[in-house]
TORTORRO-554652 format. One record per atom (N, C-alpha, C): x, y, z; atom name. Coordinates in steps of 0.05 Angstrom, whole numbers. Each point is the difference from the previous one (the first is absolute). Layout:
BEGIN
[r [X; Y; Z]; CA];
...
This chain:
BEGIN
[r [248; 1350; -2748]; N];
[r [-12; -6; -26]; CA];
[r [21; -7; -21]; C];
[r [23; 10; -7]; N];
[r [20; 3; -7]; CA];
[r [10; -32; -7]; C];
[r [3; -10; 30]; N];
[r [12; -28; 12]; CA];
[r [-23; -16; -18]; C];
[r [-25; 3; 1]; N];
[r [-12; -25; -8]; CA];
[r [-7; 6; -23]; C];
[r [5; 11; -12]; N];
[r [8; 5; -36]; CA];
[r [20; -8; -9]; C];
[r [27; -3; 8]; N];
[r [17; -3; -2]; CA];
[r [-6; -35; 4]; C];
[r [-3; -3; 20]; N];
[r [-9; -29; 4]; CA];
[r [-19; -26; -15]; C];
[r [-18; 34; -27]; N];
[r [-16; -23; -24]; CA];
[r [-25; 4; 11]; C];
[r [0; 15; 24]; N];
[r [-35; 8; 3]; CA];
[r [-8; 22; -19]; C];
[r [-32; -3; -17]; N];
[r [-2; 20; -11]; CA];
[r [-30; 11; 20]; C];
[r [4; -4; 21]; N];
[r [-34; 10; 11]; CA];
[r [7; -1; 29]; C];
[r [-5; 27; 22]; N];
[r [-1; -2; 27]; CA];
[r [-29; 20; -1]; C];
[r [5; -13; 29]; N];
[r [-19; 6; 19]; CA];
[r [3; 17; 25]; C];
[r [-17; 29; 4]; N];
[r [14; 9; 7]; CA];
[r [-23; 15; 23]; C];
[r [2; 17; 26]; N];
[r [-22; 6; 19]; CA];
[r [14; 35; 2]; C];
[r [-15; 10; -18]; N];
[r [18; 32; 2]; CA];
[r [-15; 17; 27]; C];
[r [-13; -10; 11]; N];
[r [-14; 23; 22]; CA];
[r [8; -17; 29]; C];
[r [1; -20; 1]; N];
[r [8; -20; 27]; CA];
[r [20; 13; 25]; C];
[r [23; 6; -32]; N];
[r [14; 12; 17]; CA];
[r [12; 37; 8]; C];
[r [0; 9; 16]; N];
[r [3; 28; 5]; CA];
[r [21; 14; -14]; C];
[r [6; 30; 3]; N];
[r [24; 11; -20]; CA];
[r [25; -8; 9]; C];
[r [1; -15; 24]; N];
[r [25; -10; 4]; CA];
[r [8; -18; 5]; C];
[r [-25; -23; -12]; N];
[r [5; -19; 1]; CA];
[r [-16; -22; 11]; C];
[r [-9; 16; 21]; N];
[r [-16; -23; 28]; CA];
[r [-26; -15; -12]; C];
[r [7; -19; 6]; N];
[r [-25; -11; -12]; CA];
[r [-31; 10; 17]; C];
[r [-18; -3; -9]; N];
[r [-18; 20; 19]; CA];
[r [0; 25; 16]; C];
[r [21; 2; -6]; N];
[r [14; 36; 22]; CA];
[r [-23; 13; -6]; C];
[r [-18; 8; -14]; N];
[r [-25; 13; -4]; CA];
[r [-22; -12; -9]; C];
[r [-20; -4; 9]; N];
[r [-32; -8; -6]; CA];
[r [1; -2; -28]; C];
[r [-3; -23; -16]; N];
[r [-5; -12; -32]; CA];
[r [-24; -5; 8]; C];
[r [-18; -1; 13]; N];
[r [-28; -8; 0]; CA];
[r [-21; 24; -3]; C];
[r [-29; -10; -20]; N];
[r [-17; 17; 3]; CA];
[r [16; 21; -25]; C];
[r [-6; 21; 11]; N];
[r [1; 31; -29]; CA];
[r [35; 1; 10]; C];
[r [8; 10; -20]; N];
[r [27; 9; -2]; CA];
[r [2; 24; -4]; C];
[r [13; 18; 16]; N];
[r [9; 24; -11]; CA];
[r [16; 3; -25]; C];
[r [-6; 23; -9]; N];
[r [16; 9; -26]; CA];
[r [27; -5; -2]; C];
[r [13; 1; 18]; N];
[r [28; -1; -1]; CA];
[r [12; -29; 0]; C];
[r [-15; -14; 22]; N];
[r [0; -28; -9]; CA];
[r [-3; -16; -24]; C];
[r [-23; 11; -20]; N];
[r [-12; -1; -26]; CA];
[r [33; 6; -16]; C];
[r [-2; 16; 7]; N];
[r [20; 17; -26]; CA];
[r [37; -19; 6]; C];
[r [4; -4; 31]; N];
[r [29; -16; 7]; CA];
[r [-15; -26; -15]; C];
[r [-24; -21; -12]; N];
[r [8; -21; -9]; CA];
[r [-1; 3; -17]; C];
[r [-9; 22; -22]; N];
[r [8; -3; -28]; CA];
[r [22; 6; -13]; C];
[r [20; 13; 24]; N];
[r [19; 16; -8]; CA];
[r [24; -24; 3]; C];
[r [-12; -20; 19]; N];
[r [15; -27; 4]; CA];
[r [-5; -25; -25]; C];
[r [-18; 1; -12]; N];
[r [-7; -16; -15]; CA];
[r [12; 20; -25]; C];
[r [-9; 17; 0]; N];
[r [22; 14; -34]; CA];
[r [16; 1; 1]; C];
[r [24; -5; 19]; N];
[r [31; -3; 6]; CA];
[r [-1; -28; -12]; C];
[r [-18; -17; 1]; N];
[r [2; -28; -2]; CA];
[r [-6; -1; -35]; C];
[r [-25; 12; -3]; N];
[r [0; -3; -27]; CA];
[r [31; 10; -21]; C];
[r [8; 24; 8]; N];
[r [26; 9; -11]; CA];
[r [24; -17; 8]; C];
[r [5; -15; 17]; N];
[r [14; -19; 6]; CA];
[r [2; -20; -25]; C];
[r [-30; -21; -5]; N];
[r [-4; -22; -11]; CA];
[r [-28; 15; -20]; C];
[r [6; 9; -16]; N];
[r [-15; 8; -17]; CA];
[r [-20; -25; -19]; C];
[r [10; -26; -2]; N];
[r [-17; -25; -6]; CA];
[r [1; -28; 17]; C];
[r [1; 21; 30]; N];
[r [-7; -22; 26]; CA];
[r [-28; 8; 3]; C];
[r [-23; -24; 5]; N];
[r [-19; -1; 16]; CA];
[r [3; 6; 27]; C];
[r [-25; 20; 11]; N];
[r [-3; 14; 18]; CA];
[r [-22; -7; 16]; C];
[r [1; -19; 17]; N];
[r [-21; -8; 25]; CA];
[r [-8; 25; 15]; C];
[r [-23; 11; 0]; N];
[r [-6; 13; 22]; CA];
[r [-9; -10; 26]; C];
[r [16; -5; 30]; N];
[r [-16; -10; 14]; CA];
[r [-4; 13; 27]; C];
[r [-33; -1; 8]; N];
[r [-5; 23; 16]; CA];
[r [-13; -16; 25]; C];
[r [3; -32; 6]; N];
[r [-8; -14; 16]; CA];
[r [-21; 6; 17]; C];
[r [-23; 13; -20]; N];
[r [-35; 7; 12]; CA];
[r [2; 13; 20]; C];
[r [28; 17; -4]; N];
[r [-5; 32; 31]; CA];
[r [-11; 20; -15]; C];
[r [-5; 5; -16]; N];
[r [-18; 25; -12]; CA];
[r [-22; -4; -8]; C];
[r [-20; 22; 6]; N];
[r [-22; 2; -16]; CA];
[r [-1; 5; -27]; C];
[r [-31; -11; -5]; N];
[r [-6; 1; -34]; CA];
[r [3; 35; -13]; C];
[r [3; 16; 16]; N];
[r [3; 31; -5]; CA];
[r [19; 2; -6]; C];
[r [19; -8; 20]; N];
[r [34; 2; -6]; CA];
[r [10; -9; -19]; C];
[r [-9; -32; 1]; N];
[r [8; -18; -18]; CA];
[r [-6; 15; -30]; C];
[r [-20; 9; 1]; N];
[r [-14; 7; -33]; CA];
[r [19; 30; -6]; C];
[r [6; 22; 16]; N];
[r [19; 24; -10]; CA];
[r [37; -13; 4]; C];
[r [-1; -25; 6]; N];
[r [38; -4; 3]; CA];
[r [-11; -18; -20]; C];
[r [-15; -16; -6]; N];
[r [8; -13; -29]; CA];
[r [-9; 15; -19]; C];
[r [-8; 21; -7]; N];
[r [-9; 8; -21]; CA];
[r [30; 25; -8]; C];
[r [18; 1; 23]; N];
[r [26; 17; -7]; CA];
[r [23; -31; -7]; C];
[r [-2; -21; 1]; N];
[r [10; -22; -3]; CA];
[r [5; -6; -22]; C];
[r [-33; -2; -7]; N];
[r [-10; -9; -27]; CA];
[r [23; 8; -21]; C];
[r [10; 22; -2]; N];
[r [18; 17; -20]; CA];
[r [26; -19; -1]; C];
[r [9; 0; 23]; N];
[r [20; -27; -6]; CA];
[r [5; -32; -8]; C];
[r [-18; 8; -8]; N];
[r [-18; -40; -11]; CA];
[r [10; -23; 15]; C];
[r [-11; -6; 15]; N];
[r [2; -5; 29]; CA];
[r [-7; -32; -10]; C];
[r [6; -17; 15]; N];
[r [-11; -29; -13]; CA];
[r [-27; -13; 8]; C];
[r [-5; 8; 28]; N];
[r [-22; 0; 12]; CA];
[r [2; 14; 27]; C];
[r [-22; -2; 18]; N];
[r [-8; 19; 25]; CA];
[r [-5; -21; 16]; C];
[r [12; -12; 17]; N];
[r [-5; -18; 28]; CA];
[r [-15; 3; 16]; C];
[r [-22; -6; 13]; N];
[r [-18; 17; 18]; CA];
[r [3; 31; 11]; C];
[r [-10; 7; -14]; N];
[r [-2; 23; -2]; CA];
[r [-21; 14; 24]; C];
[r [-17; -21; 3]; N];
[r [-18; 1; 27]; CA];
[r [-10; -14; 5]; C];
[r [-16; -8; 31]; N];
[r [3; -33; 19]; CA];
[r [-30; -18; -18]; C];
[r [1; -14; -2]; N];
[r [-10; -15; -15]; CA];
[r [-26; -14; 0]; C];
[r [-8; 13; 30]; N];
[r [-36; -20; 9]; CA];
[r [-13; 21; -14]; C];
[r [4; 21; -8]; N];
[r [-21; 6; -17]; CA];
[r [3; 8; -29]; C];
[r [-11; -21; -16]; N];
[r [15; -13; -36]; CA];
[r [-10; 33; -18]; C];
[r [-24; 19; 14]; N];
[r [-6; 16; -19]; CA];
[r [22; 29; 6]; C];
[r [7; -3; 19]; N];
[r [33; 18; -2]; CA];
[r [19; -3; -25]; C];
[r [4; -24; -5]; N];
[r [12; -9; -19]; CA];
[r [-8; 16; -22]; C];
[r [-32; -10; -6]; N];
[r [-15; 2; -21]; CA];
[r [3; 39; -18]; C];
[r [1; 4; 28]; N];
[r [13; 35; -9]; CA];
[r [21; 11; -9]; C];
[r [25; -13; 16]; N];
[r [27; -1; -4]; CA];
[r [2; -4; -22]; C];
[r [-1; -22; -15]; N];
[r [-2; -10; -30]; CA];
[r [-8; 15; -22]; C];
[r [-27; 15; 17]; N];
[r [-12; 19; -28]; CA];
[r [17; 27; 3]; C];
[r [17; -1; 14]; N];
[r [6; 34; 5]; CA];
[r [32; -3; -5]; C];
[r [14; -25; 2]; N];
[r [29; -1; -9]; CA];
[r [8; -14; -20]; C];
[r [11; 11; -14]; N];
[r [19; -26; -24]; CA];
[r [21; -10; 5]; C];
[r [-8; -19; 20]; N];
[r [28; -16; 13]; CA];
[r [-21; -27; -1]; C];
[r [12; -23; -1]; N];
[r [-18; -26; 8]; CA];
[r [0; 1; 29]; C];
[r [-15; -13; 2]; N];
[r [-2; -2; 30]; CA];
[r [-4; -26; 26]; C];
[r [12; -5; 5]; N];
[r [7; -28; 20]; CA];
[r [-2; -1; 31]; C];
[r [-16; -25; 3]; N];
[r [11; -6; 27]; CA];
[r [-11; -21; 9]; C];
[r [-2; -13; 20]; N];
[r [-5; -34; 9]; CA];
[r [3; -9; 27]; C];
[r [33; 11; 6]; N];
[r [8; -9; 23]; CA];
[r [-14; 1; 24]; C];
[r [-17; 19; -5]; N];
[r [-28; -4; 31]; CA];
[r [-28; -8; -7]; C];
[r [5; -9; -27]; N];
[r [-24; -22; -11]; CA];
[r [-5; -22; 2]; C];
[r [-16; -19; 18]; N];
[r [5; -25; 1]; CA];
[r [-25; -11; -11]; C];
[r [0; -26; -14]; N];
[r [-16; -20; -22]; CA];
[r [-7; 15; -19]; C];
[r [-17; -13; -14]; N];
[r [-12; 2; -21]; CA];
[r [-19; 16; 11]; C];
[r [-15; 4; 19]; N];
[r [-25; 17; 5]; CA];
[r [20; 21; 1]; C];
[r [9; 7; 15]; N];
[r [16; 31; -1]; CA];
[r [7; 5; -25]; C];
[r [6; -12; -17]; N];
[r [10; 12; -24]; CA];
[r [-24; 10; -19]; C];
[r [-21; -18; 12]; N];
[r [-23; 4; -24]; CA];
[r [-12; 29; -7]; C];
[r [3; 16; 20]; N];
[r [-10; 33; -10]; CA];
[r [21; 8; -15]; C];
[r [21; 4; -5]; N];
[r [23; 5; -11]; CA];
[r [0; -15; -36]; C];
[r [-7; -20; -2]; N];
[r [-2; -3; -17]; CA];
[r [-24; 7; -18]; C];
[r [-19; -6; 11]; N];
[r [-32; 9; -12]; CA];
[r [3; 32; -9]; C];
[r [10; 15; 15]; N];
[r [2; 31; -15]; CA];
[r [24; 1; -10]; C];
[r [23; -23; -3]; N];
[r [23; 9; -17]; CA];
[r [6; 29; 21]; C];
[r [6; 6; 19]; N];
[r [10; 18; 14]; CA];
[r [32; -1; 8]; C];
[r [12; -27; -6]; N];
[r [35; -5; 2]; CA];
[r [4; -17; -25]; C];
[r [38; 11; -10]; N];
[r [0; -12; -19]; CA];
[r [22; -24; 5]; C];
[r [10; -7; 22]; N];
[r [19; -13; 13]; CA];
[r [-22; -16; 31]; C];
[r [12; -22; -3]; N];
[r [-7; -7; 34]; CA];
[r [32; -13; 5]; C];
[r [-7; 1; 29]; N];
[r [25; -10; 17]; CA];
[r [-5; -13; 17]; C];
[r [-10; -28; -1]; N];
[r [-5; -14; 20]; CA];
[r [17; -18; 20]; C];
[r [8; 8; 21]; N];
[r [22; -13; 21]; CA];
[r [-13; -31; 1]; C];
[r [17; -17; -13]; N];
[r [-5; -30; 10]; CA];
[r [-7; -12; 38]; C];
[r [16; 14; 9]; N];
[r [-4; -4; 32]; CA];
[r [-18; 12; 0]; C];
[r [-23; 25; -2]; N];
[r [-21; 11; 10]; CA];
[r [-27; -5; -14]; C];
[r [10; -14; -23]; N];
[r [-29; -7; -12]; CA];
[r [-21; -25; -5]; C];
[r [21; -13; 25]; N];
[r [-5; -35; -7]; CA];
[r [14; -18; -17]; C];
[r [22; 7; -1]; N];
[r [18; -22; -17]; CA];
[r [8; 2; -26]; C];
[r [19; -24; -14]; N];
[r [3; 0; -19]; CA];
[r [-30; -5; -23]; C];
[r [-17; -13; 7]; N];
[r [-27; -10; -11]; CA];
[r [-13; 21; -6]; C];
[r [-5; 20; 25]; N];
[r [-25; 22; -3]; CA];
[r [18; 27; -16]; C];
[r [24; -4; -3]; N];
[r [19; 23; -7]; CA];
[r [-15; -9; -33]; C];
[r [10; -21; -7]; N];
[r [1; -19; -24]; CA];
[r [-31; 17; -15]; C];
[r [-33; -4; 18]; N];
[r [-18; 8; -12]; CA];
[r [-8; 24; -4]; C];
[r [21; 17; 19]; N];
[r [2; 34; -3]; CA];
[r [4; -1; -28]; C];
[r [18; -4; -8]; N];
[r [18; 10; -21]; CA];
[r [-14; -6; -22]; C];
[r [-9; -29; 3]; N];
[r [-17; -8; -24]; CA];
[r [-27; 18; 2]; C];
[r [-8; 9; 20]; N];
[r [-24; 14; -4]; CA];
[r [2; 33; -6]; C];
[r [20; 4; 5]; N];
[r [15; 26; -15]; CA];
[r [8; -1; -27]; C];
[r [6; -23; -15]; N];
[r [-5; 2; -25]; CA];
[r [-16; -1; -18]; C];
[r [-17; -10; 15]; N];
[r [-28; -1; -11]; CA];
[r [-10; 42; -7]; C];
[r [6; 13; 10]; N];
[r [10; 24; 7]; CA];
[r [24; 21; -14]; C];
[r [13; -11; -11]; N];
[r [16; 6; -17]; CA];
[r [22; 14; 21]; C];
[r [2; -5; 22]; N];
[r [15; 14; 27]; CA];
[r [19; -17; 5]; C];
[r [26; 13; -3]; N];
[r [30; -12; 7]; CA];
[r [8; -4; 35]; C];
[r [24; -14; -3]; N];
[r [2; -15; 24]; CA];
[r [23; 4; 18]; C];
[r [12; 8; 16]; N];
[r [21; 2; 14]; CA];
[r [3; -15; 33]; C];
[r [1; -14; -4]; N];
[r [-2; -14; 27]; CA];
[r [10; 11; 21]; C];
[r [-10; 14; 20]; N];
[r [25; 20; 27]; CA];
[r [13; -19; 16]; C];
[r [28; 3; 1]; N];
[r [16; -18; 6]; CA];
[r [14; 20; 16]; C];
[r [-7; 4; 21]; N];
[r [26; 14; 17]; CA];
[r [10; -12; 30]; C];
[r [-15; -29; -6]; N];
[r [18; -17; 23]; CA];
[r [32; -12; -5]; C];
[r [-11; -28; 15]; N];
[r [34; -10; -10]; CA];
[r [-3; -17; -20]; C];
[r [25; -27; 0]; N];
[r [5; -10; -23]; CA];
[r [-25; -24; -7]; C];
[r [-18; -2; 20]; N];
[r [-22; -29; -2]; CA];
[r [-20; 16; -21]; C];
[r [-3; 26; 14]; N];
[r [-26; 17; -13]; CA];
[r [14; 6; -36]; C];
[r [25; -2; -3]; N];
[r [10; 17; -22]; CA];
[r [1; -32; -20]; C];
[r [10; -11; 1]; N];
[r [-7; -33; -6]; CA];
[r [-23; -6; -8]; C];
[r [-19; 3; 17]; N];
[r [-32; -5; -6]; CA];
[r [-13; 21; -25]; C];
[r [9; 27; 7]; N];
[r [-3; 20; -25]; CA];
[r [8; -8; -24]; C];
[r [26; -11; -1]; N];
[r [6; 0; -28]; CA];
[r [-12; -28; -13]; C];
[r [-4; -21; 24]; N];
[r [-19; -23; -14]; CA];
[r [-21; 9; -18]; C];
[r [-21; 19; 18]; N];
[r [-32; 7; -12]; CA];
[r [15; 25; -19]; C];
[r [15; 12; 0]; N];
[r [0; 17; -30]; CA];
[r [8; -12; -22]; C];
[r [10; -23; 3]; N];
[r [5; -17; -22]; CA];
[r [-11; -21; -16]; C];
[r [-27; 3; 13]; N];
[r [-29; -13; -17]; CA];
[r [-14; 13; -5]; C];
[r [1; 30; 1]; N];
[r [-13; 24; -4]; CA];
[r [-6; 13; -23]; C];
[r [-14; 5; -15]; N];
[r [4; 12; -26]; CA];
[r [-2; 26; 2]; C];
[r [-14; 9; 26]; N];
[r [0; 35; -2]; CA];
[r [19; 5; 25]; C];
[r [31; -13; 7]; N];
[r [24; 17; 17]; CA];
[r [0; 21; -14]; C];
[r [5; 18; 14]; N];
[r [11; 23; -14]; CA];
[r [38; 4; 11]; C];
[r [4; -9; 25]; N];
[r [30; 16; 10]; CA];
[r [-7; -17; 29]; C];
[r [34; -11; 5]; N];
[r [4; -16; 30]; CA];
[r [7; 26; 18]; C];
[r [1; -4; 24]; N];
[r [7; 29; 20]; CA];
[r [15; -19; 23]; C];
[r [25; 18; -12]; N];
[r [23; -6; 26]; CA];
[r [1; 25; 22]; C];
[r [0; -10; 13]; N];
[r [-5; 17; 26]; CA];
[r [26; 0; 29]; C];
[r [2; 26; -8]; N];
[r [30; -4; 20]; CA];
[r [0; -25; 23]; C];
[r [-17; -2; 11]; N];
[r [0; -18; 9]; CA];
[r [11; -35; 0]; C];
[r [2; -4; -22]; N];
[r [5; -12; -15]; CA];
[r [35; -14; -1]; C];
[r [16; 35; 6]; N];
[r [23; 3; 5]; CA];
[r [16; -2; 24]; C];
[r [-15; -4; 20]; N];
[r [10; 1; 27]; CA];
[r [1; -29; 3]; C];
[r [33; -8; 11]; N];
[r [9; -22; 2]; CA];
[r [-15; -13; 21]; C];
[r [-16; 7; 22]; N];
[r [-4; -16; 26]; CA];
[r [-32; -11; -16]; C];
[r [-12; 14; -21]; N];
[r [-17; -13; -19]; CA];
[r [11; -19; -17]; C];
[r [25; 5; -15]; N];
[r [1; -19; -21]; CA];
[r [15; -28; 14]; C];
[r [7; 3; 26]; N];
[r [14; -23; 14]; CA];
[r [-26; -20; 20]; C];
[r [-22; 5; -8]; N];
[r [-22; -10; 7]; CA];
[r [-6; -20; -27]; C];
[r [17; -1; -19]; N];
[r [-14; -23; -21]; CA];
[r [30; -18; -14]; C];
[r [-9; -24; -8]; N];
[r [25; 1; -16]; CA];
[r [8; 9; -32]; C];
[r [-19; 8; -10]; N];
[r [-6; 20; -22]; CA];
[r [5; 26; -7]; C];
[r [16; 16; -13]; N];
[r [10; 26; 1]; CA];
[r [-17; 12; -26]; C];
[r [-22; 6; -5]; N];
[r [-14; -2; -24]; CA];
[r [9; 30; -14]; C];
[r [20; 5; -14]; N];
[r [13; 36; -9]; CA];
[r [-17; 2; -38]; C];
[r [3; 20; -1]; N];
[r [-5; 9; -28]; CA];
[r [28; 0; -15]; C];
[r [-2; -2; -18]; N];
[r [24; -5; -23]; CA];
[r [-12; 19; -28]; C];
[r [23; 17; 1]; N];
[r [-3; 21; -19]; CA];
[r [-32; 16; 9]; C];
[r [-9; -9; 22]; N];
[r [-26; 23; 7]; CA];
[r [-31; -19; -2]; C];
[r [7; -32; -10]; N];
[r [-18; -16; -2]; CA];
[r [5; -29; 14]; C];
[r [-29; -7; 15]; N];
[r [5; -25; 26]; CA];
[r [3; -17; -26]; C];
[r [3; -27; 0]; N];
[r [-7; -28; -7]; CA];
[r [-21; -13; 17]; C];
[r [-15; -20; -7]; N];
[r [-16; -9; 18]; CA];
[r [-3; -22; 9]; C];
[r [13; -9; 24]; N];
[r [15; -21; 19]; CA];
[r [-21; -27; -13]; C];
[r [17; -20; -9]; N];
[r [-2; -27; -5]; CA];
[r [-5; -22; 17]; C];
[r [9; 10; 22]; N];
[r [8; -14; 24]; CA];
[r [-30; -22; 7]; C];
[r [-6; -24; 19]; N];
[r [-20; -3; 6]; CA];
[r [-21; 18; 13]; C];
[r [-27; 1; 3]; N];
[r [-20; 18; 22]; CA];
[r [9; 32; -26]; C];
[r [-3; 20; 30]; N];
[r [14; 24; -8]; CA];
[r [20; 1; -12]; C];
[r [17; -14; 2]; N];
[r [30; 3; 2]; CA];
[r [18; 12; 17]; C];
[r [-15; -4; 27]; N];
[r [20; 6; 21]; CA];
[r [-2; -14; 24]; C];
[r [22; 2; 20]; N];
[r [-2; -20; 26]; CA];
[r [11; 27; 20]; C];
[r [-14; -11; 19]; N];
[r [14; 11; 32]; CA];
[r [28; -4; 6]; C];
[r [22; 4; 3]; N];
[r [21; -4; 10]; CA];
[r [1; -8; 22]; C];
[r [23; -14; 12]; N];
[r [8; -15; 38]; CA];
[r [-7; 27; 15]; C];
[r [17; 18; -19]; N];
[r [1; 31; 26]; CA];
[r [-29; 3; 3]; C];
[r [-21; -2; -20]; N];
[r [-21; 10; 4]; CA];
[r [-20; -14; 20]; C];
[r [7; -27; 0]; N];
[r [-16; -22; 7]; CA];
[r [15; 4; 42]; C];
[r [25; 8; 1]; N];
[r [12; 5; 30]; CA];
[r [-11; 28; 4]; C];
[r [-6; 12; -6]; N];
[r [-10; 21; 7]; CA];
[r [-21; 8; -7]; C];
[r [-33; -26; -6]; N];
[r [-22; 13; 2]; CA];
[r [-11; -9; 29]; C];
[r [-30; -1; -4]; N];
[r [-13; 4; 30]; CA];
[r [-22; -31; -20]; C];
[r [13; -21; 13]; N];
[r [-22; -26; -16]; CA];
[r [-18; -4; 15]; C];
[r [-20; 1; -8]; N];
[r [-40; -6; 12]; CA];
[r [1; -27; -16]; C];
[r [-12; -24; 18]; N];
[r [-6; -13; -9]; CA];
[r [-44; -10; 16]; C];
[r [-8; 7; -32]; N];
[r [-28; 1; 1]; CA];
[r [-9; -27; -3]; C];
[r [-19; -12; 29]; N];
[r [-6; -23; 8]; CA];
[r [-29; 1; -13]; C];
């Protein structure tokens, strides 16, 4: 956290239950109810963070392994640390989970990435039950149908974060559609992002500067495949 403050970020993102007391990622069941002790190791991880960066934004993200029970007693001990928003907090086919979450925590509340079109979105917005969407361009139909999410979320008064935790085509495409956007709220770099055998798949190195993208000029997206990428895919050619 430290590193990317230092670096001009003022906002991470962060999964305090994912990983176990020593580390492992999943070393213990994050799904469904959480034991107390689990409850109590992510807030005690997230208030290390708040005391760290006392005017960094604080992603909560709980990638829809908990229930709306859990979700509602770990954000409501959250809440105290003014948290920036709550990432799925719980899995998403059913929008009136949400609808509870929201009335029972003061955290905003987000999520998308397992939402696809405009029909999926539409219970979510009709009860105002999220105050963020995150719609993955690769899972929702494109740059086009991404494009009418967003506009139909403002209609909604509901901000925008595009989930970007592929590589550099998907991250390219994101920052195109946040940049005709009037309700972006925040781009999401995703470690992923960082791993060279990803960023040597484009000829584009797209970094933040002082903690903020620019938004590629280039023709299309603003990005191309590289030789390495093009020798080492698997080409279908559809007759």
């Amino acid at each position: 956290m430290r590193k990317a403050m230092a670096e001009g970020f003022d906002a991470i993102k962060v999964d305090p239950i994912g990983f176990d007391r020593n580390g492992v990622w999943m070393g213990r069941s994050s799904r469904g109810i959480l034991q107390r002790d689990q409850m109590q190791l992510a807030v005690d991880r997230v208030s290390a963070m708040r005391d760290a960066g006392p005017d960094v934004d604080i992603i909560i993200e709980l990638h829809a392994l908990t229930d709306a029970t859990t979700s509602v007693q770990l954000g409501r001990e959250l809440q105290k640390l003014g948290c920036f928003y709550y990432e799925e907090p719980t899995q998403p086919l059913n929008a009136k989970l949400f609808r509870e979450i929201h009335d029972k925590v003061d955290i905003p509340i987000a999520t998308g990435e397992r939402v696809y079109t405009r029909w999926g979105y539409r219970p979510f917005f009709e009860d105002h039950s999220i105050n963020i969407i995150q719609p993955d361009l690769c899972n929702v139909g494109g740059i086009t149908e991404g494009k009418k999410i967003c506009d139909y979320a403002h209609v909604y008064d509901i901000g925008v974060q595009v989930h970007c935790c592929g590589g550099p085509v998907s991250a390219a495409a994101a920052l195109q559609l946040e940049a005709v956007i009037p309700n972006f709220v925040i781009h999401e770099l995703h470690a992923s992002a960082l791993i060279d055998d990803n960023i040597r798949l484009c000829k584009y190195d797209y970094v933040a500067k002082d903690g903020y993208f620019e938004t590629p000029d280039r023709p299309g997206i603003g990005q191309e495949l590289t030789d390495f990428a093009l020798r080492n895919a698997e080409i279908v050619t559809v007759k």
